[in-house]
Structure formats: C-alpha cells, structure tokens
Predicted model as a PDB file, atoms N, CA, C, CB and O in Angstrom, pLDDT in the B-factor column:
MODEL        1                                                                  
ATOM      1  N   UNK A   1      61.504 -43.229-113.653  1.00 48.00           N  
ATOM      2  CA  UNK A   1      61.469 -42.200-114.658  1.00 48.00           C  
ATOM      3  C   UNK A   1      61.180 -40.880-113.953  1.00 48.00           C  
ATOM      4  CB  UNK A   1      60.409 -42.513-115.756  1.00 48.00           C  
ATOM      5  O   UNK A   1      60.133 -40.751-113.318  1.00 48.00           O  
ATOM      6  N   UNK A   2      62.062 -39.909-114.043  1.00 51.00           N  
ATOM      7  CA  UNK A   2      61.787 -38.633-113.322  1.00 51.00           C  
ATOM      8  C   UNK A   2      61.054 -37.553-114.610  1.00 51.00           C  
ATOM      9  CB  UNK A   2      63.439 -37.977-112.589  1.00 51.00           C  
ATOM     10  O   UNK A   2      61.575 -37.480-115.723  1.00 51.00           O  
ATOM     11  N   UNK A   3      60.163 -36.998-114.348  1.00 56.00           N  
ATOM     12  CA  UNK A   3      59.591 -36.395-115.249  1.00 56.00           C  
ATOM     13  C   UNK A   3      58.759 -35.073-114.490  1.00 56.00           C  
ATOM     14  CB  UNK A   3      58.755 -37.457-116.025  1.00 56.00           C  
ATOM     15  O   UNK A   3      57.974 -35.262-113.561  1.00 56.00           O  
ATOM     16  N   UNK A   4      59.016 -33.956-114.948  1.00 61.00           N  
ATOM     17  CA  UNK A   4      58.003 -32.938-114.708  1.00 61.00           C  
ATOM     18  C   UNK A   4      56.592 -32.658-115.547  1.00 61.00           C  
ATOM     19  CB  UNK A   4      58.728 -31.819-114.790  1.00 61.00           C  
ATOM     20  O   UNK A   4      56.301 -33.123-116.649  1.00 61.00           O  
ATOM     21  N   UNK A   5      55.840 -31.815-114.757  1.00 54.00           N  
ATOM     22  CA  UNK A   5      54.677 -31.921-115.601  1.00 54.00           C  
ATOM     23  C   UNK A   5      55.043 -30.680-116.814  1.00 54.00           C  
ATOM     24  CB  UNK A   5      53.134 -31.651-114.606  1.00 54.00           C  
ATOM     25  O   UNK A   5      54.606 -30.701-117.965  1.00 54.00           O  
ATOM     26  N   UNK A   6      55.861 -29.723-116.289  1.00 63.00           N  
ATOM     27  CA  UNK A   6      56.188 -28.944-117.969  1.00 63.00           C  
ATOM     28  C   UNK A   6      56.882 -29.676-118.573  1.00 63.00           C  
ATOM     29  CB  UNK A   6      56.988 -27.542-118.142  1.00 63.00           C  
ATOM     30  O   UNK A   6      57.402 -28.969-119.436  1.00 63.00           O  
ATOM     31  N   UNK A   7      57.467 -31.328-118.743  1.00 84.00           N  
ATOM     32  CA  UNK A   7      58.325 -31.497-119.521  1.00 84.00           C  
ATOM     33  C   UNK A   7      57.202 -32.414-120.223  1.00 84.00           C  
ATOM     34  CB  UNK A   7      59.766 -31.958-119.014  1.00 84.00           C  
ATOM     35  O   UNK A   7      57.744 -32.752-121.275  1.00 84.00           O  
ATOM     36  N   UNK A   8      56.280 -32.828-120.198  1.00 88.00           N  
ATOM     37  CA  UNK A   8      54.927 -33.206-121.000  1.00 88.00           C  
ATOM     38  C   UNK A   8      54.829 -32.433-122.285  1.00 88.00           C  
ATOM     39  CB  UNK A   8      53.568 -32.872-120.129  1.00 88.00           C  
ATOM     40  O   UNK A   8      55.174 -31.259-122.156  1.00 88.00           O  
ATOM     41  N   UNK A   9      54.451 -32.784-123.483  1.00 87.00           N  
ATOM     42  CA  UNK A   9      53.855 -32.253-124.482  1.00 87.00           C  
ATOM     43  C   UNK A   9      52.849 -33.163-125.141  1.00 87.00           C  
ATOM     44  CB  UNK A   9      54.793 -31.815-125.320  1.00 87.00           C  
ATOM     45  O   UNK A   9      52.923 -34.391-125.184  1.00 87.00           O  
ATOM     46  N   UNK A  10      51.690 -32.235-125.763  1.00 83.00           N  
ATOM     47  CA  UNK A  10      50.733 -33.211-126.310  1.00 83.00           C  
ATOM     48  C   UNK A  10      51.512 -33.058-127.737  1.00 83.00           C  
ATOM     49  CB  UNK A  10      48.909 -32.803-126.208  1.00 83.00           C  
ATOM     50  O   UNK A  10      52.294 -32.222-128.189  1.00 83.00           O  
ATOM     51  N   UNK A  11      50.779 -34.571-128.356  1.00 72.00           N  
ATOM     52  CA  UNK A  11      51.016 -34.456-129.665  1.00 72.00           C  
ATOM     53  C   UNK A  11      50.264 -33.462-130.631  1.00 72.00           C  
ATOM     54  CB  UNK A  11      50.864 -35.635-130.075  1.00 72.00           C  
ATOM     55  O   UNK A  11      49.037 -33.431-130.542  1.00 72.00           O  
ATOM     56  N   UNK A  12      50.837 -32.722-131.462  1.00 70.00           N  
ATOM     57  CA  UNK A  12      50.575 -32.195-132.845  1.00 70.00           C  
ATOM     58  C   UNK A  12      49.009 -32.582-133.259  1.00 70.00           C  
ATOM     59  CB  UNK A  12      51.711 -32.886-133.946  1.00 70.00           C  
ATOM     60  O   UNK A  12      48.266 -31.770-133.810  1.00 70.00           O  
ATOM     61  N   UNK A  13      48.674 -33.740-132.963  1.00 67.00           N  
ATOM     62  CA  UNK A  13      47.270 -34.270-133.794  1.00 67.00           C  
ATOM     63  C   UNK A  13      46.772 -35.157-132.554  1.00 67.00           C  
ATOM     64  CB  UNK A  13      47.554 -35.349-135.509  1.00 67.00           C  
ATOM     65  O   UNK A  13      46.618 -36.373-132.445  1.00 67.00           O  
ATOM     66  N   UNK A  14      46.531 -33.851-131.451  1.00 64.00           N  
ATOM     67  CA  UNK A  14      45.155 -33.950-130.776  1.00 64.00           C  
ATOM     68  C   UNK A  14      44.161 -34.126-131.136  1.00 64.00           C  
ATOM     69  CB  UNK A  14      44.822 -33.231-130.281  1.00 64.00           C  
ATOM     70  O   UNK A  14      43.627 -35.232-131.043  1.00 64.00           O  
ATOM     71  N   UNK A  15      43.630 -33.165-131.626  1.00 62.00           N  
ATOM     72  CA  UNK A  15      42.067 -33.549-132.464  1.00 62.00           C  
ATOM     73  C   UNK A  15      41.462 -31.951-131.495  1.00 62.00           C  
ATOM     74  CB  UNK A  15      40.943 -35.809-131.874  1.00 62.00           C  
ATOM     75  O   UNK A  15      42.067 -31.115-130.824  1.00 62.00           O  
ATOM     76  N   UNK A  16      40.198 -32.108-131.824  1.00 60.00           N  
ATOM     77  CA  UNK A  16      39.163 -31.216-131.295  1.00 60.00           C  
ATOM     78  C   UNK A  16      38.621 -31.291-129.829  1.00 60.00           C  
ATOM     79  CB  UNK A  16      38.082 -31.386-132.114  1.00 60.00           C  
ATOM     80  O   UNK A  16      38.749 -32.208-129.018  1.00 60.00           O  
ATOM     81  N   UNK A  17      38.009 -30.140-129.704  1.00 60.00           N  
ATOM     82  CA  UNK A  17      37.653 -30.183-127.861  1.00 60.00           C  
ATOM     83  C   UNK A  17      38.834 -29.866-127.437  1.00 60.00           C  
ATOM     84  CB  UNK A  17      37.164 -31.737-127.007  1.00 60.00           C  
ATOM     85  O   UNK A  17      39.657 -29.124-127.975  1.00 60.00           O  
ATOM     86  N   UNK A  18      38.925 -30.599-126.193  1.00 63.00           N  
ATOM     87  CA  UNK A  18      39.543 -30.182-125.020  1.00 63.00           C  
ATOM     88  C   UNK A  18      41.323 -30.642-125.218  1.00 63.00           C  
ATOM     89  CB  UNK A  18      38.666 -30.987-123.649  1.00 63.00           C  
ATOM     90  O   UNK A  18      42.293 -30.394-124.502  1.00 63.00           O  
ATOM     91  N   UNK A  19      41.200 -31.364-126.451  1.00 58.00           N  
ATOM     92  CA  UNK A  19      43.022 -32.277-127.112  1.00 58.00           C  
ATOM     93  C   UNK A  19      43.251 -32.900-126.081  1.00 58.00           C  
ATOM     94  CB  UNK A  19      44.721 -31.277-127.505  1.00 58.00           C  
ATOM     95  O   UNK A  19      44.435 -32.800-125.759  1.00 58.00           O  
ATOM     96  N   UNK A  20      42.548 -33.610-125.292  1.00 60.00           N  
ATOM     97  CA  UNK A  20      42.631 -34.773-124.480  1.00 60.00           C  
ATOM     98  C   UNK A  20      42.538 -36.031-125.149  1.00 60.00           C  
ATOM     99  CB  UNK A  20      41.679 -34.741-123.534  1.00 60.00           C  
ATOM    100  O   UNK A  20      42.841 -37.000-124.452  1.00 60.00           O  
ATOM    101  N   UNK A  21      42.196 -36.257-126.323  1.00 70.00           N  
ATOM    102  CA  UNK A  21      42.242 -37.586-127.322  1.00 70.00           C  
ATOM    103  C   UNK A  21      44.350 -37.428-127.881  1.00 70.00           C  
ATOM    104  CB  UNK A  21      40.603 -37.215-129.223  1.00 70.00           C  
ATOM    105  O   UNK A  21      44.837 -36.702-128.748  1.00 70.00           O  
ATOM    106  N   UNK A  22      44.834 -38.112-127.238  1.00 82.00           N  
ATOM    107  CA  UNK A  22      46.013 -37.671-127.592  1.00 82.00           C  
ATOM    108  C   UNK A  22      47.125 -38.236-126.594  1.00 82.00           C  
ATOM    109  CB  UNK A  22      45.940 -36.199-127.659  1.00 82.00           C  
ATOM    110  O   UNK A  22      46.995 -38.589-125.422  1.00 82.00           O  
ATOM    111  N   UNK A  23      48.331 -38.212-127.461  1.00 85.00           N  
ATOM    112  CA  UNK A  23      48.970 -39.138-126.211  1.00 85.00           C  
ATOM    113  C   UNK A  23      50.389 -37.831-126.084  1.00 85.00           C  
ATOM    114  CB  UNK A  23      49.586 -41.357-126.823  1.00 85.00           C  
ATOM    115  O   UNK A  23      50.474 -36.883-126.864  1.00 85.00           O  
ATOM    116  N   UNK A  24      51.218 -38.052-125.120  1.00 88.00           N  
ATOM    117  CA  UNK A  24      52.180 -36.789-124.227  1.00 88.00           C  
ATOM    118  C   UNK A  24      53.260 -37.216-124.180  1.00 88.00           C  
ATOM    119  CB  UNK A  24      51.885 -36.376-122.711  1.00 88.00           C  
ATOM    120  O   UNK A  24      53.313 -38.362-123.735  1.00 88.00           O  
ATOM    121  N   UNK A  25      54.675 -36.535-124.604  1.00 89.00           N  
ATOM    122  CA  UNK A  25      55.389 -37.500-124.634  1.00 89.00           C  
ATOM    123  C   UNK A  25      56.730 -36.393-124.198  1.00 89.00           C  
ATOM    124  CB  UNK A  25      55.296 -38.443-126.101  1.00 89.00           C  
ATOM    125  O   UNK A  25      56.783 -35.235-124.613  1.00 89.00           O  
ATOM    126  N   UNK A  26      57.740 -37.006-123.307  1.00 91.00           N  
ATOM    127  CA  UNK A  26      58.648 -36.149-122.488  1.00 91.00           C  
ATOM    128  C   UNK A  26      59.933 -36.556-122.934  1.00 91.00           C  
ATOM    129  CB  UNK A  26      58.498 -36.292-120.926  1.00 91.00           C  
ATOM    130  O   UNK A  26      60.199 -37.715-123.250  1.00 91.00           O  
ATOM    131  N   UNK A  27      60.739 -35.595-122.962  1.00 87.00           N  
ATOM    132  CA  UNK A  27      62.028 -35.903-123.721  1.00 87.00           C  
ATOM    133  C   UNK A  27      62.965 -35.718-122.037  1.00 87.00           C  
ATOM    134  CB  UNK A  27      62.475 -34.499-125.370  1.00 87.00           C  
ATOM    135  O   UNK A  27      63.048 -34.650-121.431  1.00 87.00           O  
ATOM    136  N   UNK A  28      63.509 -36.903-121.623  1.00 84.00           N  
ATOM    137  CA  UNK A  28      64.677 -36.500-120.956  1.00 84.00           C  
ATOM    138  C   UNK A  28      65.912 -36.923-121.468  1.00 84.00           C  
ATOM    139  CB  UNK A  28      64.628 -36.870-119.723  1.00 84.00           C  
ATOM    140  O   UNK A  28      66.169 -37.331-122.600  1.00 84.00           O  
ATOM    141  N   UNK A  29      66.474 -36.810-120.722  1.00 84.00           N  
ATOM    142  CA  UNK A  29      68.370 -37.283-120.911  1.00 84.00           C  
ATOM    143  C   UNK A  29      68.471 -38.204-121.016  1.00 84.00           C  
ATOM    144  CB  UNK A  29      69.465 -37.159-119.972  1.00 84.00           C  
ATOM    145  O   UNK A  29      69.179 -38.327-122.015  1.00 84.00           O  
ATOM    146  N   UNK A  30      68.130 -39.568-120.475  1.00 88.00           N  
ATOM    147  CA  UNK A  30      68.108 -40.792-121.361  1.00 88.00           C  
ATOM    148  C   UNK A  30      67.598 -41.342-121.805  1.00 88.00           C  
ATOM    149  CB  UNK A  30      68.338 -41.447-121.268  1.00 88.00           C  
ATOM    150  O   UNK A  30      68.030 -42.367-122.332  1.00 88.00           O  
ATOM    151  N   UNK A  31      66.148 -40.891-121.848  1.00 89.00           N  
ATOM    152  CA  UNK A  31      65.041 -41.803-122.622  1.00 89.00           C  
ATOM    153  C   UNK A  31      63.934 -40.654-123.225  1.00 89.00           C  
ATOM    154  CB  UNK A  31      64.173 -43.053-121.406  1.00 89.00           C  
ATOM    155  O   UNK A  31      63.922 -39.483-122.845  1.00 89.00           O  
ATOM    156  N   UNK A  32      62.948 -41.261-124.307  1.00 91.00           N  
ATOM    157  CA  UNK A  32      61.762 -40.353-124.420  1.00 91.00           C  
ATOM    158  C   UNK A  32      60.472 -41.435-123.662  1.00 91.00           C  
ATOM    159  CB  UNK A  32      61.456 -39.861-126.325  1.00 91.00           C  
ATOM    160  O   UNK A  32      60.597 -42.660-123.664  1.00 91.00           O  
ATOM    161  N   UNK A  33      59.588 -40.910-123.210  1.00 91.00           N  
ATOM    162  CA  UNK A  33      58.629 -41.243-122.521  1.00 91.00           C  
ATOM    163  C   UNK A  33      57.048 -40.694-123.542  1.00 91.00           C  
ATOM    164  CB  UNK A  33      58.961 -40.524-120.963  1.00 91.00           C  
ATOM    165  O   UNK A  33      56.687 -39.622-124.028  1.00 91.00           O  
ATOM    166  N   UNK A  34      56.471 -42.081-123.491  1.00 90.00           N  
ATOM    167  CA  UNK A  34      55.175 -41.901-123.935  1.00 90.00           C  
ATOM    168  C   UNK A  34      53.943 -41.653-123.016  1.00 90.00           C  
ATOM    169  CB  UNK A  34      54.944 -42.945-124.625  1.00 90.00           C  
ATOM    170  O   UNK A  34      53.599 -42.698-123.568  1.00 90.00           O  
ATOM    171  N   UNK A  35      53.168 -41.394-122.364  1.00 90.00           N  
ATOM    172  CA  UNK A  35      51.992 -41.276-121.639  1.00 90.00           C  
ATOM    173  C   UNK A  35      50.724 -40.815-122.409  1.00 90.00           C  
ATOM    174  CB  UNK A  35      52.256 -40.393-120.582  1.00 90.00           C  
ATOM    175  O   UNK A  35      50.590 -39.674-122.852  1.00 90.00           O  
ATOM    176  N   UNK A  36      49.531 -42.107-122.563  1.00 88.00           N  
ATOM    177  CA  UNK A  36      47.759 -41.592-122.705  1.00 88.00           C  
ATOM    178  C   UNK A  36      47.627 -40.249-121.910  1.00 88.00           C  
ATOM    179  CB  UNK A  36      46.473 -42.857-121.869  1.00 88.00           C  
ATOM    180  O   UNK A  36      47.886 -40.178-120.708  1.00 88.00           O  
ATOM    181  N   UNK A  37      47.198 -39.166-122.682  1.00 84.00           N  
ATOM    182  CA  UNK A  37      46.741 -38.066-122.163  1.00 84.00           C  
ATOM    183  C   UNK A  37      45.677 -37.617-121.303  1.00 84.00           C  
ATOM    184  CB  UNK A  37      46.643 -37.591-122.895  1.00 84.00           C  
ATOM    185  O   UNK A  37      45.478 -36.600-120.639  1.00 84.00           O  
ATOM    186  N   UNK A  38      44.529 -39.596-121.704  1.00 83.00           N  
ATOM    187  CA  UNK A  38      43.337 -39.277-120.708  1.00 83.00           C  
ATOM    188  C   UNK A  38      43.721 -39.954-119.046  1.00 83.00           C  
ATOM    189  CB  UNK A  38      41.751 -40.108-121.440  1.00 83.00           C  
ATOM    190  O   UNK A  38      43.078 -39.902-117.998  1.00 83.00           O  
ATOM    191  N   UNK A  39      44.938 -40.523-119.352  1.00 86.00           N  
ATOM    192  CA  UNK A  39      45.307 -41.161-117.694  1.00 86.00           C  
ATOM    193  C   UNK A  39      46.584 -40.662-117.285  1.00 86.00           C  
ATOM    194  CB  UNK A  39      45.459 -42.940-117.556  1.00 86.00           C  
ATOM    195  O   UNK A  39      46.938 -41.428-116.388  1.00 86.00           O  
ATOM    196  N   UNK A  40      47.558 -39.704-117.474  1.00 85.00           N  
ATOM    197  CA  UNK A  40      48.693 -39.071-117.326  1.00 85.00           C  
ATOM    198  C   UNK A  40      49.150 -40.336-115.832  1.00 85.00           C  
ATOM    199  CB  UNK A  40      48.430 -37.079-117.045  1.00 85.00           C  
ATOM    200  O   UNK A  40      50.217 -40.901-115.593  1.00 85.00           O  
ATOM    201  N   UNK A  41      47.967 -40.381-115.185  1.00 88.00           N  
ATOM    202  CA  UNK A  41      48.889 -40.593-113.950  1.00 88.00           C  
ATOM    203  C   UNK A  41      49.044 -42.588-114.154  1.00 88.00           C  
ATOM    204  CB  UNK A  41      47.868 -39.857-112.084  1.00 88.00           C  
ATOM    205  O   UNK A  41      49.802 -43.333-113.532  1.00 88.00           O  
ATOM    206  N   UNK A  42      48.406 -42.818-114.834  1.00 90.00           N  
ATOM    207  CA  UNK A  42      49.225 -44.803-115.218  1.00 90.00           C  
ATOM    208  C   UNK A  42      49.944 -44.684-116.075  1.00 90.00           C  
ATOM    209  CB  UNK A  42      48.283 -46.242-115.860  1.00 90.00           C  
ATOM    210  O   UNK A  42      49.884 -43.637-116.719  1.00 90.00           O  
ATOM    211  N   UNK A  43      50.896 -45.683-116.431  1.00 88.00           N  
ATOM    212  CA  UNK A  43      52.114 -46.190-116.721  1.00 88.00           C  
ATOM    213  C   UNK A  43      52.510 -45.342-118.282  1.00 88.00           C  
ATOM    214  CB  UNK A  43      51.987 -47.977-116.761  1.00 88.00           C  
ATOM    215  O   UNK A  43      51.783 -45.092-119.243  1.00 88.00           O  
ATOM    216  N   UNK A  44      53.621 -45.120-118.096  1.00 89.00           N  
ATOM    217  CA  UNK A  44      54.049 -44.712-119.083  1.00 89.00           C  
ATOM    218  C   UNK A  44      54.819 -45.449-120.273  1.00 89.00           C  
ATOM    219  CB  UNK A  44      54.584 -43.935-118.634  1.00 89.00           C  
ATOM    220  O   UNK A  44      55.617 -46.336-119.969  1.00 89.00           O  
ATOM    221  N   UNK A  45      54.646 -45.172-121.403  1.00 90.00           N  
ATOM    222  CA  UNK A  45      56.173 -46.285-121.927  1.00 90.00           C  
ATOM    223  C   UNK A  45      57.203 -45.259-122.191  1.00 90.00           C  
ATOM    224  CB  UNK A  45      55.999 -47.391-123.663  1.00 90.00           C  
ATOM    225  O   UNK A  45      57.051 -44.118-122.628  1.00 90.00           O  
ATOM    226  N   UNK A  46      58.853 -46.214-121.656  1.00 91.00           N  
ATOM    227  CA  UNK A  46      59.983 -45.398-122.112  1.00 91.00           C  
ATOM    228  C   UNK A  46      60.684 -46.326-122.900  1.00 91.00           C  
ATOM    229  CB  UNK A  46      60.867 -44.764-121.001  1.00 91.00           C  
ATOM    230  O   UNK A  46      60.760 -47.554-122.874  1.00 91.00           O  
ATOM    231  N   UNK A  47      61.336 -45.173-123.829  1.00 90.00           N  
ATOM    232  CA  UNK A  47      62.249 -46.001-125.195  1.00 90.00           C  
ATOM    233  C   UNK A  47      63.939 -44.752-125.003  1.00 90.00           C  
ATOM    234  CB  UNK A  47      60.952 -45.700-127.555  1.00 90.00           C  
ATOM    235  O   UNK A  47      64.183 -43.545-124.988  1.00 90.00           O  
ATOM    236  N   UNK A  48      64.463 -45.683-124.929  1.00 93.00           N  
ATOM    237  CA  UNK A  48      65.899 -44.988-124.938  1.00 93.00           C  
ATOM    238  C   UNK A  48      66.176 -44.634-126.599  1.00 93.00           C  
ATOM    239  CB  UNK A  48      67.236 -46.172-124.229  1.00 93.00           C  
ATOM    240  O   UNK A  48      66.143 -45.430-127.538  1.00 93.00           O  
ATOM    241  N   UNK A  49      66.489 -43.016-126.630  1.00 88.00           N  
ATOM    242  CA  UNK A  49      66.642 -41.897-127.874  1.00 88.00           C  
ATOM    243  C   UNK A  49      66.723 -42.902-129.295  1.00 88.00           C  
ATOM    244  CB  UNK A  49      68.340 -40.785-127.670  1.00 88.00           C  
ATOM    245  O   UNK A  49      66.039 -42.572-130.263  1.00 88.00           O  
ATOM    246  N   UNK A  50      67.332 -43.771-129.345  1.00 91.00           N  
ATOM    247  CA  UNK A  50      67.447 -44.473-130.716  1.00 91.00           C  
ATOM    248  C   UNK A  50      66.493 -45.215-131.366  1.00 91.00           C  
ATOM    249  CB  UNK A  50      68.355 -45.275-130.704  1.00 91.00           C  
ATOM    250  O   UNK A  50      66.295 -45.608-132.516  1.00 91.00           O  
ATOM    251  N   UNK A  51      65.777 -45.320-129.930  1.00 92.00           N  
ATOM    252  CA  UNK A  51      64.642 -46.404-130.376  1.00 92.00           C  
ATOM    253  C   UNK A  51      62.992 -46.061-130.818  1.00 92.00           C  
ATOM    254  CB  UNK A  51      64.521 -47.341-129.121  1.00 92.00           C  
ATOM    255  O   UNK A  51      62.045 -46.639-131.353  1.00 92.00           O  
ATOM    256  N   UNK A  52      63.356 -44.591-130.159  1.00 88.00           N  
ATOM    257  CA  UNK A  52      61.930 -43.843-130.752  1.00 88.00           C  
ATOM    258  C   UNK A  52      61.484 -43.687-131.804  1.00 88.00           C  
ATOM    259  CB  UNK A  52      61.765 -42.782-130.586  1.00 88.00           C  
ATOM    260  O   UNK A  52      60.309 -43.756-132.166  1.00 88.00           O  
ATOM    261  N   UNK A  53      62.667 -43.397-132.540  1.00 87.00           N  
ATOM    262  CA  UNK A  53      62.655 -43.133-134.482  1.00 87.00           C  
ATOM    263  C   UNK A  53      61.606 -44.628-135.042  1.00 87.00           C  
ATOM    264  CB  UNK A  53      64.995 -43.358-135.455  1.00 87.00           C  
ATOM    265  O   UNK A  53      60.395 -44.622-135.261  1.00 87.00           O  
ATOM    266  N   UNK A  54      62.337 -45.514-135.128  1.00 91.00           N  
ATOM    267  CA  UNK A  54      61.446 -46.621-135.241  1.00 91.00           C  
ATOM    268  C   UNK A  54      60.220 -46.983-135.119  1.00 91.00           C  
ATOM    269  CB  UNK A  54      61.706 -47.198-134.766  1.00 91.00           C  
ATOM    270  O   UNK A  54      59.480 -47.382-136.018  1.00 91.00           O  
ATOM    271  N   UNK A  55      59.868 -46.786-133.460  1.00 86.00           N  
ATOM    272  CA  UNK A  55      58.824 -47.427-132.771  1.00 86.00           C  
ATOM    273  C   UNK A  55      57.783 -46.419-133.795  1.00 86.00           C  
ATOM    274  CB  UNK A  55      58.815 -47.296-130.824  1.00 86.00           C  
ATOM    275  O   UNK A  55      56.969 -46.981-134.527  1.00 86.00           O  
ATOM    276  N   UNK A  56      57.885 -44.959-133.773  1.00 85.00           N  
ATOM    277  CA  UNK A  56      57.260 -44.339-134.543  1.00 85.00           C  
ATOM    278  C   UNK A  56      56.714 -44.501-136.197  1.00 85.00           C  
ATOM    279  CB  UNK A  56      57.870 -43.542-134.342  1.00 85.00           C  
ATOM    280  O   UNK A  56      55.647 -44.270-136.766  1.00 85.00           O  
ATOM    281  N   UNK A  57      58.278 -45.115-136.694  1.00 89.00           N  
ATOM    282  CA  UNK A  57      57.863 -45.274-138.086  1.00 89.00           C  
ATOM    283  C   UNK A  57      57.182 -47.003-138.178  1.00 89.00           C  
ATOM    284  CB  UNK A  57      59.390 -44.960-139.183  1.00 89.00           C  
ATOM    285  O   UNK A  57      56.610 -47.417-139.186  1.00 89.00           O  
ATOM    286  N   UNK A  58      57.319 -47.543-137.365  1.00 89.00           N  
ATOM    287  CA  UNK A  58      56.419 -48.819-137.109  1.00 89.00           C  
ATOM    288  C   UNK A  58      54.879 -48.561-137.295  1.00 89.00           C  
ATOM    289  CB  UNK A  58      56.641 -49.357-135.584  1.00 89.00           C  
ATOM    290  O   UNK A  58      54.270 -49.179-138.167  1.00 89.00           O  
ATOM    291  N   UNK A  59      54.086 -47.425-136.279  1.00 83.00           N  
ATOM    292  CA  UNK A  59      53.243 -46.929-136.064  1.00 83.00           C  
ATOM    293  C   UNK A  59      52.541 -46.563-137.050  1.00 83.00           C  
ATOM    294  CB  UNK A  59      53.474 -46.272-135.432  1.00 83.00           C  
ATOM    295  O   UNK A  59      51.318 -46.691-137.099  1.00 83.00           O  
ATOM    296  N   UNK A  60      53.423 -45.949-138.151  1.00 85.00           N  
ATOM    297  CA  UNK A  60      53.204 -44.931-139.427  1.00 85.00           C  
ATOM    298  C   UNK A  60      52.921 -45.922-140.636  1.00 85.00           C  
ATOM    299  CB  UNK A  60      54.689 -43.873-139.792  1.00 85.00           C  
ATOM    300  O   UNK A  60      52.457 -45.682-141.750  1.00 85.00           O  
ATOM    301  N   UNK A  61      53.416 -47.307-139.970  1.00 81.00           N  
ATOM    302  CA  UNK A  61      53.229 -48.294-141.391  1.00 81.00           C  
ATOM    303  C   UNK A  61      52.093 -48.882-141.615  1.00 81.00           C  
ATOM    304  CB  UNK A  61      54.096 -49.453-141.487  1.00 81.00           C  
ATOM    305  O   UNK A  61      51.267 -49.151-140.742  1.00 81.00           O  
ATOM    306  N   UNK A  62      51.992 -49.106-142.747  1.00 76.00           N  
ATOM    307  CA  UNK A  62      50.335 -49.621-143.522  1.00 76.00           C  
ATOM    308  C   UNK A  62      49.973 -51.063-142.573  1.00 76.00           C  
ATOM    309  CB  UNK A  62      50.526 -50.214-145.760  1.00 76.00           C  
ATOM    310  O   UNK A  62      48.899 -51.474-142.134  1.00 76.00           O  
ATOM    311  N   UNK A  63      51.112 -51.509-142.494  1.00 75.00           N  
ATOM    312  CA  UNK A  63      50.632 -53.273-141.880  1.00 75.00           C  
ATOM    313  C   UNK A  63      49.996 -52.583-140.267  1.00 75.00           C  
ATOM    314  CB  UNK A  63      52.608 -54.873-141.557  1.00 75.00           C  
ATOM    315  O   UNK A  63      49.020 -53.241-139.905  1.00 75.00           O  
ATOM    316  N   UNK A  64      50.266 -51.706-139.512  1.00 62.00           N  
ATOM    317  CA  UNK A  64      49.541 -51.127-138.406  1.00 62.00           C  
ATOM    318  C   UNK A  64      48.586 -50.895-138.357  1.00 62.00           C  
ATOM    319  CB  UNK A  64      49.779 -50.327-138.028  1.00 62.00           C  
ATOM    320  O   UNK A  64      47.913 -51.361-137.438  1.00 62.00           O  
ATOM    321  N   UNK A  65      48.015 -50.056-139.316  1.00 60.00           N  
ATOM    322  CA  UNK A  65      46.542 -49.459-139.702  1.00 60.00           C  
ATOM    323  C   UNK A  65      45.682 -50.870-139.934  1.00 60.00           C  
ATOM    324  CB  UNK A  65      46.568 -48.352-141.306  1.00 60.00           C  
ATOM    325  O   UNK A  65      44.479 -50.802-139.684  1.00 60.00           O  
ATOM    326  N   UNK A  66      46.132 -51.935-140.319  1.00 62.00           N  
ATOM    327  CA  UNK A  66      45.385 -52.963-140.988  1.00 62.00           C  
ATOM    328  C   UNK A  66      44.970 -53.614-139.293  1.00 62.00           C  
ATOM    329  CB  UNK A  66      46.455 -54.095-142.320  1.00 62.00           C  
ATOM    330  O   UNK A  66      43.792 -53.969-139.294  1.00 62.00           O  
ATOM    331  N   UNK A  67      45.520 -53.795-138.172  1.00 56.00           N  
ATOM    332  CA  UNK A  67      45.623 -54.423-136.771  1.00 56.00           C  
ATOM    333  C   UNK A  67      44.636 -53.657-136.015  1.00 56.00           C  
ATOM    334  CB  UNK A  67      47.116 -54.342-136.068  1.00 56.00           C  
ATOM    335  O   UNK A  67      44.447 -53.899-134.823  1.00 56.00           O  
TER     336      UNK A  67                                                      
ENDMDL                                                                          
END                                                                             
C-alpha cells in the first residue's frame, strides 16, 4: 500500500483533546485504507472503492453497537 502522510485524514468524530481517539483513512487509486490514529505506524486495513460503502454501513448498524 503506497500512502503519504498528507494523504491521511482523521475522521469527522475525533472527539476532544488532541483527536487522537480516532481512526485515518486514505483514499488512493485502488483502494481506501483504514489506519488507528493512536498507532499510524501498524497495520492498516484496505478495502477496494466498492467495498467501503458497506463495511461502513455494517459499522452504522444496531446489531454492531450490541457486540
């Protein structure tokens, strides 16, 4: 995964302090990339463009919150 550090963004709903509670996520050309904001430098997850929509609205669903 080739990634720069300006191509990082935190999410929208950091939170307070320093918005290090929060995860970073990089859009390239064939995939989007997830990275924990408090460990940038371990593993990232990548999902190729179609599959992000989902993984997200997975995230967003009630049966998640309950796990």
């Amino acid at each position: 995964m080739t990634t720069t550090p300006d191509s990082w963004r935190k999410s929208s709903f950091s939170g307070g302090g320093d918005g290090n509670n929060c995860v970073e996520i990089a859009h390239c050309p064939t995939h989007i990339a997830i990275r924990d904001s408090k460990a940038p430098a371990r593993a990232a997850l990548s999902f190729p463009p179609e599959a992000f929509a989902p993984f997200i609205q997975a995230l967003k669903s009630p049966e998640a919150e309950s796990r």
